[in-house]
C-alpha positions in Angstrom: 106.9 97.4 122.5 108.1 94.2 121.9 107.7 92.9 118.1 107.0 89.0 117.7 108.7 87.2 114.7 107.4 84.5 113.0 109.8 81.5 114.1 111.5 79.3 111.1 114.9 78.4 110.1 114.2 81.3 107.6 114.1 83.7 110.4 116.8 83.0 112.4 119.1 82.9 109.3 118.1 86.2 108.0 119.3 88.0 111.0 122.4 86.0 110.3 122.7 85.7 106.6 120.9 88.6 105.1 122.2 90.8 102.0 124.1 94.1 102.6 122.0 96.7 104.1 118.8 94.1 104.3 116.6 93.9 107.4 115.5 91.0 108.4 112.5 89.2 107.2 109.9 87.5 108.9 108.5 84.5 107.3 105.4 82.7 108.1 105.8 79.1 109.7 105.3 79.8 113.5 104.0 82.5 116.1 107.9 83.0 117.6 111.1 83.5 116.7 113.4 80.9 117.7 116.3 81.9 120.3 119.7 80.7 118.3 122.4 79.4 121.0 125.1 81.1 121.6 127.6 81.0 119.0 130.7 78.2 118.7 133.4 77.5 116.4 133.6 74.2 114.5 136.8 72.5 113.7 136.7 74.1 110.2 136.6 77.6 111.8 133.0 78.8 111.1 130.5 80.3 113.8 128.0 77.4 114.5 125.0 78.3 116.1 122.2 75.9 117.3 118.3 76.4 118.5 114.7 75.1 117.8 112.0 74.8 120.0 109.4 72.0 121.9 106.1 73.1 121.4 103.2 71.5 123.3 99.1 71.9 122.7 96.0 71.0 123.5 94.0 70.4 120.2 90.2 70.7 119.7 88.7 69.7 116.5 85.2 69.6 115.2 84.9 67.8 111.6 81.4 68.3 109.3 80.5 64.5 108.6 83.9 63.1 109.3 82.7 59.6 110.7 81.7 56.5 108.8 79.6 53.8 109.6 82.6 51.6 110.9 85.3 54.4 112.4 84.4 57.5 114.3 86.8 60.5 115.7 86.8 62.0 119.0 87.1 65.4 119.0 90.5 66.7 121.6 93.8 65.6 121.6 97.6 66.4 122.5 100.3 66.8 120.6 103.6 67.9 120.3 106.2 69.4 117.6 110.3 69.8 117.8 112.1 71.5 115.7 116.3 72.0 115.8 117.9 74.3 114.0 122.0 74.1 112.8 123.2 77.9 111.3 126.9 77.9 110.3 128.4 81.2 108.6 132.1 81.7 107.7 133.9 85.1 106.0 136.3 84.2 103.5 139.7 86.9 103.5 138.5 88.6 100.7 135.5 89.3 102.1 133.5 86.7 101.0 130.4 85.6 103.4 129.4 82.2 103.0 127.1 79.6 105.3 124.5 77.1 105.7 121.0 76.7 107.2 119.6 73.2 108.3 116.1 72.5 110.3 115.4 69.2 111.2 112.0 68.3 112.4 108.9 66.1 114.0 107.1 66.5 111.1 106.0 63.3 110.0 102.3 63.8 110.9 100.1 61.4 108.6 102.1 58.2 108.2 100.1 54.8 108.4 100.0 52.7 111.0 103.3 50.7 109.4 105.5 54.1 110.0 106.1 56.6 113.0 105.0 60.0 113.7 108.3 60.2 115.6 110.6 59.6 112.4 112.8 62.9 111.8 113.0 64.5 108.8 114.4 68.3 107.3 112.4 71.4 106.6 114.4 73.7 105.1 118.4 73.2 103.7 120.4 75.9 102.0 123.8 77.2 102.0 124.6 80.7 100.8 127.1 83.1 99.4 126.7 86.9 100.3 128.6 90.6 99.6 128.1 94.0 98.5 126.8 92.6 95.3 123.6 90.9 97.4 123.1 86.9 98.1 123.1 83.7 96.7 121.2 81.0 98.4 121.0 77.5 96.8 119.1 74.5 98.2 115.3 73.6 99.6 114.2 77.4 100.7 111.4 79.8 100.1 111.6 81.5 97.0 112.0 85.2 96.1 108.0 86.1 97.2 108.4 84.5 99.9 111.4 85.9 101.2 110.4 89.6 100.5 106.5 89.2 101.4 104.9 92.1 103.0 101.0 91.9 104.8 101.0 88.3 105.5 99.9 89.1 109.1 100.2 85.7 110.8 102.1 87.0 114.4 99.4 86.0 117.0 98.9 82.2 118.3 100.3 80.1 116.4 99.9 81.9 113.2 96.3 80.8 111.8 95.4 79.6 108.8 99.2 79.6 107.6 100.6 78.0 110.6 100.5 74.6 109.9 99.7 73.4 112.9 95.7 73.7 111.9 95.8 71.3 108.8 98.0 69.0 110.9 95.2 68.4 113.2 92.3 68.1 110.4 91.5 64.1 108.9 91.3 64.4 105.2 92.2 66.5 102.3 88.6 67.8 101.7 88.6 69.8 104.6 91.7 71.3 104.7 91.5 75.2 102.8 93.5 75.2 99.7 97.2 77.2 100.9 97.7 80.5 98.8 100.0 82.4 100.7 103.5 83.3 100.1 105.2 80.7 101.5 103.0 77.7 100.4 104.9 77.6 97.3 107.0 75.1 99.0 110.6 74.6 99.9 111.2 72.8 96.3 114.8 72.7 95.8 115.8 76.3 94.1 118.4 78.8 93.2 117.7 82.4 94.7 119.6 85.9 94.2 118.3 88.8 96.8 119.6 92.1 96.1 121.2 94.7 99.0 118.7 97.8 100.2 118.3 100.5 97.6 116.3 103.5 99.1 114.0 101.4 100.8 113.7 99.1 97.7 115.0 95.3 97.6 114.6 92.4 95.0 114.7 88.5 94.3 114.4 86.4 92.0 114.3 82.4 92.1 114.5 79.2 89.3 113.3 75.9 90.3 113.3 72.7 87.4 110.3 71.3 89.7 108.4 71.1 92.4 110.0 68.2 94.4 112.6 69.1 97.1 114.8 66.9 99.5 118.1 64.6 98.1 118.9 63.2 94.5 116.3 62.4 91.8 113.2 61.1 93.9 112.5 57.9 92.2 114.5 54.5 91.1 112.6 53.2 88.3 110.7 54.5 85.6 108.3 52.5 86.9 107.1 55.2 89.7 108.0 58.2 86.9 105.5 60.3 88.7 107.6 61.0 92.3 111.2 61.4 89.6 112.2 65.1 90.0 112.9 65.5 86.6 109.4 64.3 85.5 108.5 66.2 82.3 105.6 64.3 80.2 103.4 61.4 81.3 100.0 59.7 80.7 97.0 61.9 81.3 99.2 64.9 82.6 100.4 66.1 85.9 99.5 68.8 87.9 103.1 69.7 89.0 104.8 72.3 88.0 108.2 72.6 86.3 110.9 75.7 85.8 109.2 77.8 88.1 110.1 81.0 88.6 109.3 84.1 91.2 110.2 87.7 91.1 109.6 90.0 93.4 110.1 93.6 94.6 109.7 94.9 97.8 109.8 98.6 99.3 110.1 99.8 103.1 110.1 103.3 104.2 108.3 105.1 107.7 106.6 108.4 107.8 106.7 109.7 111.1 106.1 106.4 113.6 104.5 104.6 110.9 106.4 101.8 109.5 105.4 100.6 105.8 105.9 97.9 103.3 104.9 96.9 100.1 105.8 94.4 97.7 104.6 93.0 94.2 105.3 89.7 92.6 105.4 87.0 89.9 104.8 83.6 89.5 105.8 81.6 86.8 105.3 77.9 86.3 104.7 75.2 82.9 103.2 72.0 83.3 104.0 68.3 83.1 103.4 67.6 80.2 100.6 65.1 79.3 101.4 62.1 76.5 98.1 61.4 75.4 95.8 64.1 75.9 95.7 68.1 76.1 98.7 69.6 79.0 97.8 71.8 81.7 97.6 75.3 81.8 100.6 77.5 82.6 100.7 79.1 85.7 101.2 82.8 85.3 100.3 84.6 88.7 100.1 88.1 90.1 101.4 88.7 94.1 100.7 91.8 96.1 101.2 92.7 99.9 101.3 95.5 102.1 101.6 96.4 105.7 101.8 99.3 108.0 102.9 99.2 111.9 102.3 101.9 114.3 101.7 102.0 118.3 101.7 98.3 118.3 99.4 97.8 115.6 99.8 96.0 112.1 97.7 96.1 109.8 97.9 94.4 106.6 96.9 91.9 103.2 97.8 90.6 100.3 96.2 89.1 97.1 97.4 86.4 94.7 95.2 85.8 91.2 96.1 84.3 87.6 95.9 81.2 86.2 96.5 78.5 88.7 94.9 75.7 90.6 94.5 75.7 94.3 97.7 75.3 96.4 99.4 76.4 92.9 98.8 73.4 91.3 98.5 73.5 87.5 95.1 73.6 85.8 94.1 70.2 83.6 91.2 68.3 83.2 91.2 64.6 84.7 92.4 62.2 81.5 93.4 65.2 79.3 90.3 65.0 77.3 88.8 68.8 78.1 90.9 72.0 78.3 90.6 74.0 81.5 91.7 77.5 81.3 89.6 78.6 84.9 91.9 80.8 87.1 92.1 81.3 90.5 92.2 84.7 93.6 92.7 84.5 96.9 93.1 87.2 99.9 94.1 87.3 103.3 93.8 90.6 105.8 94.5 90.9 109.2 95.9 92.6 112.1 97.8 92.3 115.2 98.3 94.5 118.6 100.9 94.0 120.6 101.8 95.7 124.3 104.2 94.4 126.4 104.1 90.7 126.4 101.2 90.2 125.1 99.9 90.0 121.2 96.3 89.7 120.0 95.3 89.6 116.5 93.4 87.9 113.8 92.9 87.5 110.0 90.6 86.7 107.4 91.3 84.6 104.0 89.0 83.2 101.4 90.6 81.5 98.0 88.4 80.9 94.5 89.9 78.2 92.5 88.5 75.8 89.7 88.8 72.8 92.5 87.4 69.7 91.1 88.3 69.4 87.7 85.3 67.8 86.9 83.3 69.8 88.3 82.1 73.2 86.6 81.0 75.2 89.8 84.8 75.6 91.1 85.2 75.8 94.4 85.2 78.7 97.7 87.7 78.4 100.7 86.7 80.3 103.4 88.5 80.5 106.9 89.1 83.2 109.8 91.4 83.0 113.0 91.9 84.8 116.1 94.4 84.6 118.9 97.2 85.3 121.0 100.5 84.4 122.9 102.1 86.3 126.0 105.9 86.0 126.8 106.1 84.5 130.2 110.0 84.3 130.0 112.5 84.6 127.9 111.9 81.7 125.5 108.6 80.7 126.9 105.2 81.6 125.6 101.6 80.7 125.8 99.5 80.8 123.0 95.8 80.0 122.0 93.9 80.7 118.5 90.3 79.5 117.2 90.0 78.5 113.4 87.4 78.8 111.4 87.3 76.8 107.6 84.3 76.4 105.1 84.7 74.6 102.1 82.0 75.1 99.7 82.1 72.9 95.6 78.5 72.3 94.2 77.9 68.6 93.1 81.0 67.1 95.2 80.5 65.1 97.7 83.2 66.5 100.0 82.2 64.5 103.1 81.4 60.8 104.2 77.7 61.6 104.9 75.8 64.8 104.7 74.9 67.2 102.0 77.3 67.4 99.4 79.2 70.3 97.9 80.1 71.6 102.0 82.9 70.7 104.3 83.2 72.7 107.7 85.9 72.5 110.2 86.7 74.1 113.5 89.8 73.8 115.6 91.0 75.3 118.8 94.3 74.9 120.1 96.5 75.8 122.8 99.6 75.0 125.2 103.0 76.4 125.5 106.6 76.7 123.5 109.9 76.7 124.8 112.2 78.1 122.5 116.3 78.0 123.1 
């Protein structure tokens, strides 16, 4: 039975670039692997390889409250989403394996009315060097938990709550769920060793000195300090995080037809420094996964808790003036079933975080998905998935009428992807 991977740069240059005696990992991002060209050689003498997809959907979205007294949303829509992807890999004569891995993208999905939703930009951009010894990667990538993640089941539709695609079509931040999952740490420019496969076990580790990824320092002036890079202390504090780090350590093994895999985690993180009040908490977080696959089944989950903010943002009060040491936990389970060309699935997710920081009650994401894709051809697939989000914060008004402290959102979407 045919096994779907989850399409991303990251996918299609782990089959290519992965350590010695590594599978290859499927990371979240989209619902299908993408179909890398056939190989050619560049002037330089390195394998080039190029792919990416067209995606096109049918969106329906249904908002809690969303319209004001002067502007009102309708409620379907099309859109569409490229993606191309560059892989280049080259083998020293001492054995030596070295490359690089580019996506560039149609991603530009909330600029004002004074920019283009057209404008192409980059995802992902890293270059490695591999042996016996394991891999180097260097540039904007997902870090060590998110390259060796195990139980984030997101391999029906478009991939749920974790797909992207769902926030994309949602009109402000207070009804979009907070992003807890392994790879919503961000592509923030890093430095990442994997280890090769020891009896079933692998490892990774990751450094980042922030939180900001793309070219050079991010900023021109001291004047806009808060978008530099290298931002370390400012007025009333920051919730970004600097010198992350991640660990992780996963195992794979079968018994019999059942396939198994199980990793655990760490996420390390200070924060920007505030000038003229009390700094931010720490981040200091625990991540577990685990799936099994059998028959065309998976089944699978993973947790993340410790001291964080939602979307891993640090922990301070507004201004500095009150400590907050609140912590957060989140969850996702699911399962998918595939047979032949088709794939059903679903999964379930709610996150706890402190939310508002100045509000005491915290705040509870709460979202479910179900859906599916069949393989008409090679490289084309239909897909379709229902999403369900509740935000719930006591005493914020979350909404632009309507009770406060509740934010509810329900999107449908569907259409086709052609993948080459």
């Amino acid at each position: 039975m045919r096994k779907l991977l989850l399409g991303s740069t990251a996918v299609a240059a782990a089959a290519l670039f992965a350590p010695g005696g590594a599978m290859a990992q499927s990371l979240s991002g989209d619902a299908f692997s993408s179909s890398i060209g056939a190989p050619s050689t560049s002037l330089r003498g390195l394998e080039v390889r190029i792919g990416g997809y067209y995606k096109a959907m049918y969106n329906y979205t249904r908002q809690d409250n969303v319209n004001t007294g002067t502007a009102r949303l309708g409620s379907s829509d099309f859109s569409n989403e490229i993606e191309i992807h560059v892989l280049a890999s080259g083998k020293a004569a001492n054995g030596l394996r070295y490359g690089v891995a580019l996506e560039i993208q149609n991603d530009s999905v909330r600029n004002t009315s004074a920019g283009s939703k057209n404008t192409l930009d980059y995802d992902e951009a890293w270059a490695y060097l591999a042996g016996p010894w394991g891999q180097i990667r260097f540039g904007d990538e997902d870090g060590a938990i998110g390259q060796l993640q195990s139980g984030h089941i997101t391999g029906f539709g478009l991939g749920g709550l974790d797909s992207g695609d769902l926030n994309q079509q949602v009109v402000g931040g207070n009804y979009r769920m907070n992003l807890m999952g392994p790879n919503d740490l961000g592509d923030n420019t890093k430095l990442i060793y994997l280890t090769p496969q020891f009896f079933g076990f692998d490892a990774g580790v990751s450094f980042a000195f922030n939180n900001q990824e793309g070219a050079l320092s991010g900023c021109d002036s001291i004047d806009t300090v808060t978008a530099c890079d290298r931002l370390s202390a400012v007025a009333g504090g920051s919730t970004r995080r600097r010198n992350e780090i991640q660990a992780a350590l996963r195992w794979r093994g079968s018994f019999g037809p059942v396939g198994l895999a199980a990793t655990v985690g760490y996420i390390g993180a200070d924060a920007v420094k505030n000038i003229t009040g009390n700094s931010g908490e720490r981040i200091d977080m625990l991540w577990a996964g685990a799936v099994a696959t059998a028959y065309g089944f998976s089944v699978g989950g993973w947790y993340t808790g410790g001291t964080n903010n939602g979307n891993f943002t640090t922990v301070t009060r507004a201004g500095g003036t009150i400590r907050d040491d609140r912590r957060s936990d989140a969850f996702l389970v699911g399962a998918t079933y595939t047979i032949d060309a088709i794939t059903v699935g679903g999964h379930f997710s709610t996150n706890w975080s402190a939310g508002s920081q100045t509000a005491p009650a915290g705040r509870r994401d709460l979202g479910w998905s179900v859906g599916g894709n069949y393989r008409v051809a090679p490289g084309l697939d239909f897909f379709a998935e229902y999403n369900r989000v509740e935000r719930k914060e006591r005493g914020v008004q979350l909404t632009n009428s309507g009770p406060a402290g509740k934010a509810d959102t329900d999107v449908v979407l569907a259409g086709f992807r052609v993948a080459f």
